[in-house]
VOPAGU-2260 file (C-alpha; in pm, 1 decimal, decimal comma):
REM VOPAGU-2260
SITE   aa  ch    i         X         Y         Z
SITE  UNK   A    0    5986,6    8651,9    6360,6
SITE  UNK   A    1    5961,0    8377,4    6072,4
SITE  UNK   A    2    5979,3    8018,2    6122,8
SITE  UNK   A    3    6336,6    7915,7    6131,0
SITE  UNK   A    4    6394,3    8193,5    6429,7
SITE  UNK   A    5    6059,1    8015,4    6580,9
SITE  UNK   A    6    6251,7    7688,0    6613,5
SITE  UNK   A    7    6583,9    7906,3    6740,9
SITE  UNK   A    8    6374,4    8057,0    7006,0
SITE  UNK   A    9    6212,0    7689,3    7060,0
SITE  UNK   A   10    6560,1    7522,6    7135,6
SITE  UNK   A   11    6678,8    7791,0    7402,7
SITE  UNK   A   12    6358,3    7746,2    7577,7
SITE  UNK   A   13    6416,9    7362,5    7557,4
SITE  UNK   A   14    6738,0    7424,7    7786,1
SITE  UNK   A   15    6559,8    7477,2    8132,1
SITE  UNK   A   16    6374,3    7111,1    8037,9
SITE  UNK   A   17    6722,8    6946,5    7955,8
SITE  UNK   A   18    6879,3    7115,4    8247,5
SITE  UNK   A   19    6599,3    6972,5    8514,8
SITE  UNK   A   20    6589,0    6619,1    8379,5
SITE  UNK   A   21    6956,3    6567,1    8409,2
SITE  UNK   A   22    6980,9    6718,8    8770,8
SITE  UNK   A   23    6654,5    6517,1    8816,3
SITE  UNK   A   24    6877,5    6182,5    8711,6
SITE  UNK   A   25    6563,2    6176,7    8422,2
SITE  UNK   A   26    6841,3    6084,2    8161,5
SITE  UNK   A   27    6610,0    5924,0    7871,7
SITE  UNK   A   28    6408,0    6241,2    7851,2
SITE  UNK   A   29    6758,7    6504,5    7909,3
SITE  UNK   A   30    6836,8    6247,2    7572,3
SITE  UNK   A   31    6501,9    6312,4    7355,6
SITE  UNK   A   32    6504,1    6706,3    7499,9
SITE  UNK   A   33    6896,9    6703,9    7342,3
SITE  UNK   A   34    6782,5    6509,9    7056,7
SITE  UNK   A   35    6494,9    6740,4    6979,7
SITE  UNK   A   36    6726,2    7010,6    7004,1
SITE  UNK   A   37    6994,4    6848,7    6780,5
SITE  UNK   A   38    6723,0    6808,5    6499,0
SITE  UNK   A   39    6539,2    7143,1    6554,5
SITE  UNK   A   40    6882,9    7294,6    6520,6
SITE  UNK   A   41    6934,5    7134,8    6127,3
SITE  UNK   A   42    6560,5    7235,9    6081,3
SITE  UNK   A   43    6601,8    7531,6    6135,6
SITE  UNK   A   44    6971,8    7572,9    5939,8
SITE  UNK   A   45    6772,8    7430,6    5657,3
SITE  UNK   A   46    6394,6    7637,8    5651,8
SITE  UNK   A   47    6639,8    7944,5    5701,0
SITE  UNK   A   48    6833,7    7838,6    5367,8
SITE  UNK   A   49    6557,8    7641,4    5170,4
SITE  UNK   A   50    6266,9    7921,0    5220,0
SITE  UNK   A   51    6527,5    8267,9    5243,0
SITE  UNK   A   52    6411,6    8326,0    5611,9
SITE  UNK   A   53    6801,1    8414,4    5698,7
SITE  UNK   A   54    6791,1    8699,5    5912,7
SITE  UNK   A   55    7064,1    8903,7    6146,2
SITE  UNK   A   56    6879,8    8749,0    6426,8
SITE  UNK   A   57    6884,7    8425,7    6356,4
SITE  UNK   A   58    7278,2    8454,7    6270,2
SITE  UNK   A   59    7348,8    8550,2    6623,5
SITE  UNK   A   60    7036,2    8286,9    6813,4
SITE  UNK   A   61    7160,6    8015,0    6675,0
SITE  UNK   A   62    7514,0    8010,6    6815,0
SITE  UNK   A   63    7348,8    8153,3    7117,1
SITE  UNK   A   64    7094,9    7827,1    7161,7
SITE  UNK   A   65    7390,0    7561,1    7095,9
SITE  UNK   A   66    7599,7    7680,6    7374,0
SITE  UNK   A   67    7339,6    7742,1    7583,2
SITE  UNK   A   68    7195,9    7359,3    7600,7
SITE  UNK   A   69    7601,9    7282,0    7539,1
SITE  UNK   A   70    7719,2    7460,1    7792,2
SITE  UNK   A   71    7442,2    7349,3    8012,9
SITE  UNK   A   72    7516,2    6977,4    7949,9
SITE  UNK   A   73    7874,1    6976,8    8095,2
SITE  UNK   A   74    7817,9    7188,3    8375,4
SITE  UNK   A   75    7549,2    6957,0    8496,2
SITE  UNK   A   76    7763,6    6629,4    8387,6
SITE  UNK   A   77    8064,0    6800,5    8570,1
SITE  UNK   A   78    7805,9    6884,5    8885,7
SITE  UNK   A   79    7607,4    6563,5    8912,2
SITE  UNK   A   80    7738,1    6289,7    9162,1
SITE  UNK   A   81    7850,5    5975,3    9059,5
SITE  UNK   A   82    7546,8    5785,4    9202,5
SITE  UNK   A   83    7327,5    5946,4    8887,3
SITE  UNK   A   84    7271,0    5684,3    8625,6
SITE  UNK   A   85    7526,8    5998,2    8406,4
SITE  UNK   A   86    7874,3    5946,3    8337,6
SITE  UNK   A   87    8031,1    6231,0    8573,5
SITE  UNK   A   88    8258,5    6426,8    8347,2
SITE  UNK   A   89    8606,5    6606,2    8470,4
SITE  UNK   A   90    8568,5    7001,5    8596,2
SITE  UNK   A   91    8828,8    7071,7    8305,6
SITE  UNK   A   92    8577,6    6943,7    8019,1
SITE  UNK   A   93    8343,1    7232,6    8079,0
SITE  UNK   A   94    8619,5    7479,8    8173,7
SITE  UNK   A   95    8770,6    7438,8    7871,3
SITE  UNK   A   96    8427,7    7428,2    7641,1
SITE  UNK   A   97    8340,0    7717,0    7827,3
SITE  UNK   A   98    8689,8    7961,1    7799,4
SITE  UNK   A   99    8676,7    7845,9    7448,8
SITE  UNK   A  100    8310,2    8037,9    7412,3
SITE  UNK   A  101    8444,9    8326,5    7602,1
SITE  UNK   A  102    8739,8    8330,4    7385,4
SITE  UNK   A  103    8545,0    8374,2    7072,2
SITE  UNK   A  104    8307,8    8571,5    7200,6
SITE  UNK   A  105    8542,1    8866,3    7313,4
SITE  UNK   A  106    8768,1    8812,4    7000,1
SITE  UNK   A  107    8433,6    8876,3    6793,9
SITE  UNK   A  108    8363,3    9195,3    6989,6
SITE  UNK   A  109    8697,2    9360,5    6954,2
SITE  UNK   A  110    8691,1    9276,6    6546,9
SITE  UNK   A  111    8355,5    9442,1    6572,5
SITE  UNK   A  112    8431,6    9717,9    6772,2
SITE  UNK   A  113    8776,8    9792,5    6499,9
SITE  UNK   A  114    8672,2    9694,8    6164,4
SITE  UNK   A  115    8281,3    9710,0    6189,1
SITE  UNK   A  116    8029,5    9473,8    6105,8
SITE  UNK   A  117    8217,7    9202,5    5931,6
SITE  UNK   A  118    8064,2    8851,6    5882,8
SITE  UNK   A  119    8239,2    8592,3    6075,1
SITE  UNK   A  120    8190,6    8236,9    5939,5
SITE  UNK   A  121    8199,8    7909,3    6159,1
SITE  UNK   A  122    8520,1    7714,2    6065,7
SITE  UNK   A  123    8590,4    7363,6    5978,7
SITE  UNK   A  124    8743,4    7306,5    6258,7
SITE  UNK   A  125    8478,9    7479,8    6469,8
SITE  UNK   A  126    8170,3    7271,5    6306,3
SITE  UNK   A  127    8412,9    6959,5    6411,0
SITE  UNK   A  128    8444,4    7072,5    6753,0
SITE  UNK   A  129    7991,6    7143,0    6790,6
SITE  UNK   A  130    7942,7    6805,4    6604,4
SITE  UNK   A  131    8192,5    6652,7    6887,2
SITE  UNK   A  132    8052,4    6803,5    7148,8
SITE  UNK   A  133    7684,6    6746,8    7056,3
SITE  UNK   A  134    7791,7    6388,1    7040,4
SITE  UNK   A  135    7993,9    6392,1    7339,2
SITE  UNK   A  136    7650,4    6499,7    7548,8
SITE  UNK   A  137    7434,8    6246,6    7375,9
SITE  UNK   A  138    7699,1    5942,1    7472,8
SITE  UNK   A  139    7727,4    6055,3    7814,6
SITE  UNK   A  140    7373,0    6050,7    7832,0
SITE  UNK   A  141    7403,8    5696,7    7675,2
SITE  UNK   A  142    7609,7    5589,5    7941,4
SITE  UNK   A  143    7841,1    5510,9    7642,8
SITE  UNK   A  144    8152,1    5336,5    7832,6
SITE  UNK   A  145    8379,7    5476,6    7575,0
SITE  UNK   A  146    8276,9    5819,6    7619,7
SITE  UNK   A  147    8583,6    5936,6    7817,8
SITE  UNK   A  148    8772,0    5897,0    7474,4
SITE  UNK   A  149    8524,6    6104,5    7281,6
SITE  UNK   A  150    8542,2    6374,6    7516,6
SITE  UNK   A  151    8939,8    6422,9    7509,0
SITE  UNK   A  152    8876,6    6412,6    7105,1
SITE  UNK   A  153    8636,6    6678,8    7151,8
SITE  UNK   A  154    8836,9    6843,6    7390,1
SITE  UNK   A  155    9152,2    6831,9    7116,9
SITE  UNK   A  156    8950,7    7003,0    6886,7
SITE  UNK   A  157    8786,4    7252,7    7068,0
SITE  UNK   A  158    9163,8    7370,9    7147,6
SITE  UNK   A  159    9288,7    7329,7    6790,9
SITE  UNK   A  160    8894,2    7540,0    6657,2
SITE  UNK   A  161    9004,1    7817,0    6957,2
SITE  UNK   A  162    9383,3    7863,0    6823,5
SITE  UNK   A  163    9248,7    7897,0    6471,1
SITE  UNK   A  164    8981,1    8106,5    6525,7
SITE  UNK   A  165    9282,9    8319,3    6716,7
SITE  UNK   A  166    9456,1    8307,9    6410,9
SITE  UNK   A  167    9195,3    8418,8    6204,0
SITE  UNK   A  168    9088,7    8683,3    6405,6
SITE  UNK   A  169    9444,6    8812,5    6450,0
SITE  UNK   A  170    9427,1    8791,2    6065,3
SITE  UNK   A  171    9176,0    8981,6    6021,1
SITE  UNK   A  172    9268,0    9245,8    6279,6
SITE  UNK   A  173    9646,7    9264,9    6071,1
SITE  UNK   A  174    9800,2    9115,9    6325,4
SITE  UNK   A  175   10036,9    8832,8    6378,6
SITE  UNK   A  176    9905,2    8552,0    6547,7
């Protein structure tokens, strides 16, 4: 267990914390547990890079620990009643995020369970869609007025990031998607 899988580890045990402050209505610390999490997830991308500590488990935590506090976040924004100082967010934002996940997840199984242990790479369009929905949770938690427009951007992309991974993943299977 080196460092950078340390810090994984650290940010999926941050999610309980995030989880209770924003059901709690504590919304400035559910914004410095995210924001701890945001940095401590580039932290450690970049100890894993800068001092070789890339391992097989730390390719499949990381993922793991973004959706977790992701996923997290809009089921509790979705949940919460309006009278919380958070901006309530519609059922179909984390339905969406969510079938997305599930989506990928089973498409990554069945190329694994045909063509083996192949190395499947985040997209473009799928860093978009984390970076927008990272951002989406932090302006919620802002109480960012405009946040209703971020969230259908995110929402855009995290159908376009779904079909391409599809596509990909059809590609890769020698299919037609």
């Amino acid at each position: 267990m080196n460092l950078a899988n340390k810090i994984t580890v650290f940010r999926i045990i941050l999610a309980p914390f995030f989880i209770a402050s924003i059901l709690y209505s504590k919304e400035s610390i559910a914004l410095g547990v995210f924001l701890l999490a945001f940095i401590s997830d580039g932290l450690d991308g970049y100890i894993a890079r800068k001092f070789n500590q890339k391992t097989t488990l730390g390719a499949m935590l990381d993922p793991i620990a973004d959706k977790i506090i992701i996923i997290s976040a809009f089921v509790c924004f979705a949940a919460v009643k309006g009278t919380t100082g958070i901006l309530k967010i519609p059922i179909y934002v984390p339905i969406i995020v969510i079938s997305r996940d599930a989506i990928l997840f089973v498409g990554a199984l069945l190329i694994h369970t045909i063509k083996g242990n192949i190395a499947l790479k985040p997209s473009y369009f799928g860093k978009i869609t984390t970076f927008l929905q990272m951002l989406t949770v932090v302006l919620v938690l802002m109480q960012f007025k405009q946040a209703p427009i971020i969230w259908n951007v995110m929402i855009l992309f995290t159908v376009i990031s779904c079909l391409h991974y599809i596509a990909k993943g059809s590609k890769l299977l020698g299919e037609k998607a």
